[in-house]
C-alpha positions as CSV (number, residue, x, y, z in Angstrom):
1,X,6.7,-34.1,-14.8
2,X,4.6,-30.7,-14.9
3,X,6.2,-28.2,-16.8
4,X,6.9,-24.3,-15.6
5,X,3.3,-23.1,-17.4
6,X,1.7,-25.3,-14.7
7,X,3.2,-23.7,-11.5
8,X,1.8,-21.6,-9.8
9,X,3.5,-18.3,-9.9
10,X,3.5,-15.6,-6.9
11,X,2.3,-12.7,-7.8
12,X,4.5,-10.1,-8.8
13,X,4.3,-6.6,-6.3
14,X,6.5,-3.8,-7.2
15,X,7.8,-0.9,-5.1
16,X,6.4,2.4,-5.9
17,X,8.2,5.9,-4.8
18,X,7.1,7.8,-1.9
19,X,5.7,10.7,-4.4
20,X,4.0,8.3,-6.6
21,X,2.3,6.7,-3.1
22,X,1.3,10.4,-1.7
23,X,0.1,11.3,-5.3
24,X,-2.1,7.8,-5.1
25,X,-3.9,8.8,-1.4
26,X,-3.5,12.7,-1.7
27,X,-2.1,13.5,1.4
28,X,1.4,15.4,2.3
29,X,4.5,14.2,3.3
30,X,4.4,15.0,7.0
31,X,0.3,13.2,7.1
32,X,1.7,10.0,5.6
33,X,4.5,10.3,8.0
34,X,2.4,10.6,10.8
35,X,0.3,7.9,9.9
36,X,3.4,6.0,9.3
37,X,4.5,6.6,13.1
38,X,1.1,6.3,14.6
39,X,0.8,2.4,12.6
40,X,-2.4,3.7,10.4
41,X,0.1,3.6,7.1
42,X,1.9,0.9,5.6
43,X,5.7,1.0,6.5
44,X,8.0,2.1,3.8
45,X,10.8,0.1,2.5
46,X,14.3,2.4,2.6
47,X,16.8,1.8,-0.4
48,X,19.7,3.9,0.3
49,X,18.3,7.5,1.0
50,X,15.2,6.5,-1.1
51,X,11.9,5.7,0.5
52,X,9.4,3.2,-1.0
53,X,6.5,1.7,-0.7
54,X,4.7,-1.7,-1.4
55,X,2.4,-1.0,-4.4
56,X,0.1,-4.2,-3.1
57,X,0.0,-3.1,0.7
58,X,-0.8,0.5,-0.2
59,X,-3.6,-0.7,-2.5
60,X,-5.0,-3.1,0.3
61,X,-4.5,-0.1,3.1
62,X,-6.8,2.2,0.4
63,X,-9.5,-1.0,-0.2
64,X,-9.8,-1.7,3.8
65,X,-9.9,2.4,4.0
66,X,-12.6,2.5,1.4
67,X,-14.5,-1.0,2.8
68,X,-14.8,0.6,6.4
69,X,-16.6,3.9,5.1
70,X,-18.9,1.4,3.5
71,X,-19.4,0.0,6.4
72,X,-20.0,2.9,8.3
73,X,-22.2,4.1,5.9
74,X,-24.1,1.3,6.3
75,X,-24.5,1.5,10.5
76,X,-25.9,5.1,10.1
């Protein structure tokens, strides 16, 4: 029997605050709203009053943001 070292564990995302995710693309509060609304944002998870975000969709969002600018760059 295969012992716990062997599975295969999921990684591990974490939520991050709303600040720390507007600090991370440097935009304001009512931009990442917007983009929020209009579906060009990840949606935020609500705790309570408190607004988070995935830390792994926010970083995929910034690398498909970053990979189409290449790509764009590369059409010119």
């Amino acid at each position: 029997m295969p012992g716990l070292q062997d599975t295969p564990r999921p990684e591990i995302d974490r939520l991050i605050s709303f600040s720390e995710a507007l600090s991370r693309i440097g935009v304001s509060r009512s931009t990442a709203y917007r983009h929020i609304a209009d579906g060009q944002m990840p949606q935020p998870v609500k705790i309570g009053a408190l607004t988070f975000f995935s830390e792994r969709e926010l970083q995929t969002w910034i690398a498909e943001k970053l990979a189409a600018r290449v790509m764009r760059g590369a059409n010119v």
